[in-house]
RODO-2510 file (C-alpha; in nm, 4 decimals, decimal comma):
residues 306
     n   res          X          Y          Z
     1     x    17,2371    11,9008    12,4867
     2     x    17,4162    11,8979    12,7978
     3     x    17,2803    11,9552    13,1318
     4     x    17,2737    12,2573    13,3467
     5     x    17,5944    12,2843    13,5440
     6     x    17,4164    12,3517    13,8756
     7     x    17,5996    12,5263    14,1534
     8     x    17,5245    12,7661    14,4638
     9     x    17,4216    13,0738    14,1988
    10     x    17,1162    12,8787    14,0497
    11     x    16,7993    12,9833    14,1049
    12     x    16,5232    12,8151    13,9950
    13     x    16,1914    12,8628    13,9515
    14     x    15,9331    12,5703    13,8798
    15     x    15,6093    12,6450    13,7258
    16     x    15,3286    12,4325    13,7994
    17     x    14,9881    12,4084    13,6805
    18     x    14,7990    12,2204    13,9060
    19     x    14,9544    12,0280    14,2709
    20     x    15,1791    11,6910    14,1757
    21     x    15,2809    11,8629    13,8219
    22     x    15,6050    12,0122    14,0407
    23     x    15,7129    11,6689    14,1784
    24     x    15,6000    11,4855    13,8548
    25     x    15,7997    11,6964    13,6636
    26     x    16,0928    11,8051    13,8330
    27     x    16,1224    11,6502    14,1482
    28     x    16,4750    11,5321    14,0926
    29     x    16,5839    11,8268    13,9525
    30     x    16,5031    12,0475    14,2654
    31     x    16,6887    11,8029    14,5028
    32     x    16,9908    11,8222    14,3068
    33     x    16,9399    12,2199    14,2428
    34     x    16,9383    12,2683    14,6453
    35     x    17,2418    11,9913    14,6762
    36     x    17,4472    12,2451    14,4961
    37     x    17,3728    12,5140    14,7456
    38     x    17,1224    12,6919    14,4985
    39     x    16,7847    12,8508    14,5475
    40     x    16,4481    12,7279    14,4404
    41     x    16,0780    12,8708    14,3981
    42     x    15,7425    12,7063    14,3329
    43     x    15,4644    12,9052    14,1527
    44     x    15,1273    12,7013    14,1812
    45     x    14,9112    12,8605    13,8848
    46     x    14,6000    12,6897    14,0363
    47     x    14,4927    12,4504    14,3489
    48     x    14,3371    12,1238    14,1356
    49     x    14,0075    12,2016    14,2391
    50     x    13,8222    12,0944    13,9357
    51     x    13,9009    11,7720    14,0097
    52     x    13,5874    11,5810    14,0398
    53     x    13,6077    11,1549    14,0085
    54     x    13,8996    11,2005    14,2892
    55     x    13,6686    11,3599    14,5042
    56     x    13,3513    11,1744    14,3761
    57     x    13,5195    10,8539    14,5123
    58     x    13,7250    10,9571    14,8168
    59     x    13,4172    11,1729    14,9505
    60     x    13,1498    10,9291    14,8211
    61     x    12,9111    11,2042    14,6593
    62     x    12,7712    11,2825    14,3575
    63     x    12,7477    11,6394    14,3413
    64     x    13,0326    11,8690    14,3895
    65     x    12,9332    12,2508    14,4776
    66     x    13,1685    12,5163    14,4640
    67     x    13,1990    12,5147    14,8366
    68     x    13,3304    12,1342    14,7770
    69     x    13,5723    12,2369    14,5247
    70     x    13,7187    12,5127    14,7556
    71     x    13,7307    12,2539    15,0405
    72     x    13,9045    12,0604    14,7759
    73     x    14,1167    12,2699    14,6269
    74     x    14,2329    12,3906    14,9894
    75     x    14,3324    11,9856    15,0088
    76     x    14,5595    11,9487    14,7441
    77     x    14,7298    12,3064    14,8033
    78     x    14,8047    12,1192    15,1997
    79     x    14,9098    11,7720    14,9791
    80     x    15,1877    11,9915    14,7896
    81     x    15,3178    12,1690    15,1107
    82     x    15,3791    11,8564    15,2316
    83     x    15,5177    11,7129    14,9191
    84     x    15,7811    11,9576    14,8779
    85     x    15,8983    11,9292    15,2407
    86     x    16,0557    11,5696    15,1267
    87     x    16,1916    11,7655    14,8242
    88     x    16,3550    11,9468    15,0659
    89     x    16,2199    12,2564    15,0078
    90     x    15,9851    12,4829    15,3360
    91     x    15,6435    12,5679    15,2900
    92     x    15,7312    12,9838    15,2262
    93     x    15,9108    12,8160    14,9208
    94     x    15,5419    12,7483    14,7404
    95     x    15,3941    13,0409    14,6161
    96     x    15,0126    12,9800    14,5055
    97     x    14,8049    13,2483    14,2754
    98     x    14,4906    13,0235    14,3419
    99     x    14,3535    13,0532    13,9736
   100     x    14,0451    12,8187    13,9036
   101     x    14,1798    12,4607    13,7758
   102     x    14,0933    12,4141    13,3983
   103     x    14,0893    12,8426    13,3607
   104     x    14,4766    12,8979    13,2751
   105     x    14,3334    12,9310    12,8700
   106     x    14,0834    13,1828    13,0217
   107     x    14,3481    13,4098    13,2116
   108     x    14,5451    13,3614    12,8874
   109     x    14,2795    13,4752    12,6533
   110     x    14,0220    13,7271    12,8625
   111     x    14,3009    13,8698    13,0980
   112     x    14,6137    13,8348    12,8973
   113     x    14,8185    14,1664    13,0191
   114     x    14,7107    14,1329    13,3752
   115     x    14,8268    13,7511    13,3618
   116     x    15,1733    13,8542    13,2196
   117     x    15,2705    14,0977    13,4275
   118     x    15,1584    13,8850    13,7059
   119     x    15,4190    13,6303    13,6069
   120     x    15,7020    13,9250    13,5307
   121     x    15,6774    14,0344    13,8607
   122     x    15,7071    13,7087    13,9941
   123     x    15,9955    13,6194    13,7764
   124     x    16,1837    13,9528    13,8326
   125     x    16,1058    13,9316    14,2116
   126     x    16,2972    13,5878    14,2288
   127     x    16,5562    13,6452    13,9474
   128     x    16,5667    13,2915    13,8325
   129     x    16,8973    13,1546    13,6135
   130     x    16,6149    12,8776    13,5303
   131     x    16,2528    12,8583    13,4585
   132     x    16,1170    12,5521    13,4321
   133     x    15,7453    12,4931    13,3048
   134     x    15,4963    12,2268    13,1184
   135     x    15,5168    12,1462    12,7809
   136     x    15,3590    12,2828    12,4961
   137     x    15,2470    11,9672    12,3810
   138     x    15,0930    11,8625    12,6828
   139     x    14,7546    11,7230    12,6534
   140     x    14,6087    11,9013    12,9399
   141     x    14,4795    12,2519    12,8551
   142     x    14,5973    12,4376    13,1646
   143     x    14,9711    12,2756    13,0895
   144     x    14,9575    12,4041    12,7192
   145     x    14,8465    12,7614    12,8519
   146     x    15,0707    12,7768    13,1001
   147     x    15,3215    12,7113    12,8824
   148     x    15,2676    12,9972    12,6868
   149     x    15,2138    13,2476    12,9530
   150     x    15,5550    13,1766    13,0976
   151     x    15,6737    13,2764    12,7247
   152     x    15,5292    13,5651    12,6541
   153     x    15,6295    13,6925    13,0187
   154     x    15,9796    13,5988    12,9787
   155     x    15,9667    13,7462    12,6871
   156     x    15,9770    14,0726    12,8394
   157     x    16,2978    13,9806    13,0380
   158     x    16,6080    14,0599    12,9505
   159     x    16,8002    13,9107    12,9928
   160     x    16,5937    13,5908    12,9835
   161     x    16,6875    13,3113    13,1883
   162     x    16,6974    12,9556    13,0758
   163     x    16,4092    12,8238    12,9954
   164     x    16,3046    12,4392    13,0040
   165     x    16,0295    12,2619    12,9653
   166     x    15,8596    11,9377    13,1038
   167     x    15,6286    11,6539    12,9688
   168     x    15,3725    11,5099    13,2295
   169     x    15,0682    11,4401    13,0116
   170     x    15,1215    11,3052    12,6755
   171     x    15,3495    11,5829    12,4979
   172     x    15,5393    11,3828    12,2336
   173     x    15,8072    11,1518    12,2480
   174     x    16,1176    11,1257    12,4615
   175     x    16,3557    11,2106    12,1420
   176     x    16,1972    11,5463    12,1716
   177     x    16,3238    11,6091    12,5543
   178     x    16,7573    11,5773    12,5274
   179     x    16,7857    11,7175    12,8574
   180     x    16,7472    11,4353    13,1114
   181     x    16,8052    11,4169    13,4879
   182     x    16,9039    11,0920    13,6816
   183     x    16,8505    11,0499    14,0114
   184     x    17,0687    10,8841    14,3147
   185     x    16,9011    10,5823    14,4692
   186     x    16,8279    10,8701    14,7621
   187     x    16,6772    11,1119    14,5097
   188     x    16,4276    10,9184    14,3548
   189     x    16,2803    10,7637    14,7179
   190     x    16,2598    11,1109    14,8549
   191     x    16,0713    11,1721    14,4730
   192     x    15,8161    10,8911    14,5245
   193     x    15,7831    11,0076    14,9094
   194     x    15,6851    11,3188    14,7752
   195     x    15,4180    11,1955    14,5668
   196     x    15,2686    10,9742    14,7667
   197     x    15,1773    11,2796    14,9323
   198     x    14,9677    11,3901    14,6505
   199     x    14,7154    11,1227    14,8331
   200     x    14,4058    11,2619    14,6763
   201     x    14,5118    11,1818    14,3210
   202     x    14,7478    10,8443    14,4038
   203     x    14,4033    10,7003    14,4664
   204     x    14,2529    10,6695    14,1138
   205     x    14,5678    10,7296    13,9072
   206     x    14,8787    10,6308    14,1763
   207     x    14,9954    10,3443    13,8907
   208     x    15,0173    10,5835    13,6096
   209     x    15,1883    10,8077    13,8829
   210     x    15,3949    10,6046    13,9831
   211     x    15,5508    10,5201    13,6674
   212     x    15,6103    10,8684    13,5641
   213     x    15,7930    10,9311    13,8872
   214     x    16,0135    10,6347    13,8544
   215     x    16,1036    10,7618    13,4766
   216     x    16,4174    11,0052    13,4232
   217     x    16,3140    11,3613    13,4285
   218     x    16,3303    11,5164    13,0721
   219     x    16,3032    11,8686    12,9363
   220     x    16,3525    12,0177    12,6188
   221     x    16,4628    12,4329    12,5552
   222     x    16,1714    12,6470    12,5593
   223     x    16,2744    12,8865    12,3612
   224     x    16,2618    12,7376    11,9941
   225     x    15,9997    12,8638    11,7809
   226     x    15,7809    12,7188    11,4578
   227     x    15,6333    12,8408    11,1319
   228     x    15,3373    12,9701    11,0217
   229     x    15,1854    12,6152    10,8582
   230     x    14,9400    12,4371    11,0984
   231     x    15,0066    12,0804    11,2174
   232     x    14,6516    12,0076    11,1818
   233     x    14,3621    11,8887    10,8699
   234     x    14,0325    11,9217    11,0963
   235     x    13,7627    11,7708    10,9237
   236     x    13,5430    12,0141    10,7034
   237     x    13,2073    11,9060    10,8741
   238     x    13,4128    12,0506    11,2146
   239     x    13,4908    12,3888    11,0650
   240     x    13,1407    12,5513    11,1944
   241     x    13,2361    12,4787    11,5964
   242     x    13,6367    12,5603    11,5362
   243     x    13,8150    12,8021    11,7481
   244     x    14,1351    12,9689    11,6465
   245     x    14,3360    13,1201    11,9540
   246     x    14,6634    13,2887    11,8321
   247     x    14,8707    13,4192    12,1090
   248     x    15,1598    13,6841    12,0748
   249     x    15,3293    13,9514    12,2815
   250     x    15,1191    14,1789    12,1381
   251     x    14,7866    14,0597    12,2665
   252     x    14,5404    13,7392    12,2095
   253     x    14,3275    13,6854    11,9144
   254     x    14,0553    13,4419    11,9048
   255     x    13,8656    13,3480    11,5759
   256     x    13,6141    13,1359    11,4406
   257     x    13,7672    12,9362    11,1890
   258     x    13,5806    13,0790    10,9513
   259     x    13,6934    13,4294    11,0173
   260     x    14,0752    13,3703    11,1089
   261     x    14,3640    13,4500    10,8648
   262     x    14,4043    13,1186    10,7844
   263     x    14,4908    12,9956    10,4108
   264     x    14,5028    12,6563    10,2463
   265     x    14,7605    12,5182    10,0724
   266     x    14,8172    12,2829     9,7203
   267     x    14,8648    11,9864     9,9509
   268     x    14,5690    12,0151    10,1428
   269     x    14,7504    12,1784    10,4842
   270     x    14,6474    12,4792    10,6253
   271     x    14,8820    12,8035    10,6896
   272     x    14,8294    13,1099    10,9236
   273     x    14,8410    13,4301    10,7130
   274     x    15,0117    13,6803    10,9390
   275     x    14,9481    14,0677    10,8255
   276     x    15,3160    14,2679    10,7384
   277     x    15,1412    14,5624    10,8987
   278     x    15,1603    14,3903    11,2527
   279     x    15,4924    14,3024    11,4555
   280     x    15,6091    13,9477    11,3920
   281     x    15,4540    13,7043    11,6192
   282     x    15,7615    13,6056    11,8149
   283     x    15,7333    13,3973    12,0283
   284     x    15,3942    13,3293    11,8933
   285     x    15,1312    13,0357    11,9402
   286     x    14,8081    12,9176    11,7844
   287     x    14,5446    12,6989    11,9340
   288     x    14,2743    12,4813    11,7688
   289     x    13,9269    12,3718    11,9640
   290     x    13,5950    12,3218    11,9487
   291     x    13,3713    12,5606    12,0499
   292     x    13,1535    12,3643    12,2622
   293     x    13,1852    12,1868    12,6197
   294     x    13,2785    11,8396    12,6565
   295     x    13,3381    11,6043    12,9925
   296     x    13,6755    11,5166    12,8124
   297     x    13,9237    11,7540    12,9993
   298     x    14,2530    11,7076    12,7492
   299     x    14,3036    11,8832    12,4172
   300     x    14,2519    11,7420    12,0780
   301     x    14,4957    11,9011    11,8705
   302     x    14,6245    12,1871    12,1785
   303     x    14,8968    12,4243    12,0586
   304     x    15,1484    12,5257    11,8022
   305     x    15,4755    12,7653    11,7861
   306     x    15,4592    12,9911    11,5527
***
């Protein structure tokens, strides 16, 4: 695939989960966007307050209230205003809907309509020629929801701007993301200028950072779609504590597995049984978790286009 012929007429609009995920992610891509004389926005979904081992070690505490998470969040918000300045872009440019960090699945799930039409407006408001947003693969449960929120609101735009999206934790290999950026020499130091910005989280993880920055920017078209066979084979001695979040335009379903529409096939794989009676789930997207709290953040087996 060829990149995006940018020019003065593009406008693009960068969704990011959580502060850093914008320069991470497209960093290089918004230089060269505004180079051409085009426009860009930046919708923060949430602040990166539930961010506790950063905080643990630069604050040297233990405990973290929610007074300490505001204080926290309030932090990184500042760390991405002034991250975005060496991107090039002013501070009116970062729009922030201050959503709890690690609670994109929850707007997703409890407050679907509310959360798409959030995003609609947003997206109609700026008219974006490009939309650029987190993987579904990604690891990290707030990418993956994100993810599909930005679908299912698109969804209801026509007509639909490009859509691209963007690895940062873990979302498959680099065959899977044809569209790559380079950067000039002047690009990527204004990139890694920006990031070192992000000072809370360059102290624990500024290697791993580093290296992601210094990487070619990759994306892959958003707007492909699956089938109804699962990727996964949970083990049967999980099935009790499994979760089965399916996700259309219509609405958001979430079974046990027990009680989902789920059948298994000859070779041991599992499909999702979708009823003729109901619209066709398009775009559509199942999750599989476990239905119990864990202190590891990052999904097991995360989502799937249906």
């Amino acid at each position: 695939m060829q990149p995006l012929p940018l020019s003065a007429q593009t406008r693009l609009l960068v969704v990011a989960p959580h502060p850093d995920d914008e320069t991470l992610g497209c960093g290089v891509l918004i230089q060269q966007v505004l180079a051409a004389g085009g426009a860009v926005h930046l919708l923060l979904l949430t602040d990166g307050d539930n961010n506790p081992w950063p905080q643990r070690y630069i604050e040297r505490r233990l405990h973290i209230g929610d007074s300490d998470r505001q204080r926290w969040g309030a932090r990184r918000r500042g760390e991405a205003k002034h991250a975005i300045a060496h991107l090039g872009l002013p501070a009116d440019a970062l729009e922030s809907l201050g959503w709890l960090d690690m609670d994109v699945t929850r707007h997703l799930r409890d407050n679907t309509a509310a959360s798409v039409a959030m995003l609609q407006g947003i997206f109609s408001s700026f008219s974006p020629t490009l939309v650029c947003f987190p993987a579904l693969e990604d690891s990290h449960p707030d990418h993956g929801a994100a993810h599909v929120l930005c679908r299912l609101a698109l969804a209801g735009i026509h007509p639909a701007p490009l859509q691209w999206a963007y690895p940062v934790h873990s979302a498959g290999g680099l065959s899977e993301y044809p569209i790559r950026i380079d950067a000039t020499p002047e690009q990527q130091q204004r990139k890694l200028q920006a990031l070192a910005e992000h000072r809370s989280q360059m102290v624990l993880s500024g290697g791993r950072m580093r290296r992601l920055a210094l990487s070619p920017e990759r994306y892959m078209a958003a707007d492909v779609s699956g089938d109804m066979r699962l990727p996964w084979r949970p083990p049967a001695i999980l099935h009790r504590w499994l979760r089965v979040l399916v996700a259309t335009p219509a609405g958001v379903r979430d079974w046990a597995w027990q009680d989902a529409p789920i059948m298994r096939n000859a070779d041991g794989s599992y499909r999702l049984e979708w009823p003729s009676s109901q619209p066709s789930p398009h775009p559509g997207f199942v999750k599989l978790h476990l239905d119990w709290p864990s202190p590891w953040i990052f999904d097991h087996w995360g989502w799937h286009a249906l």
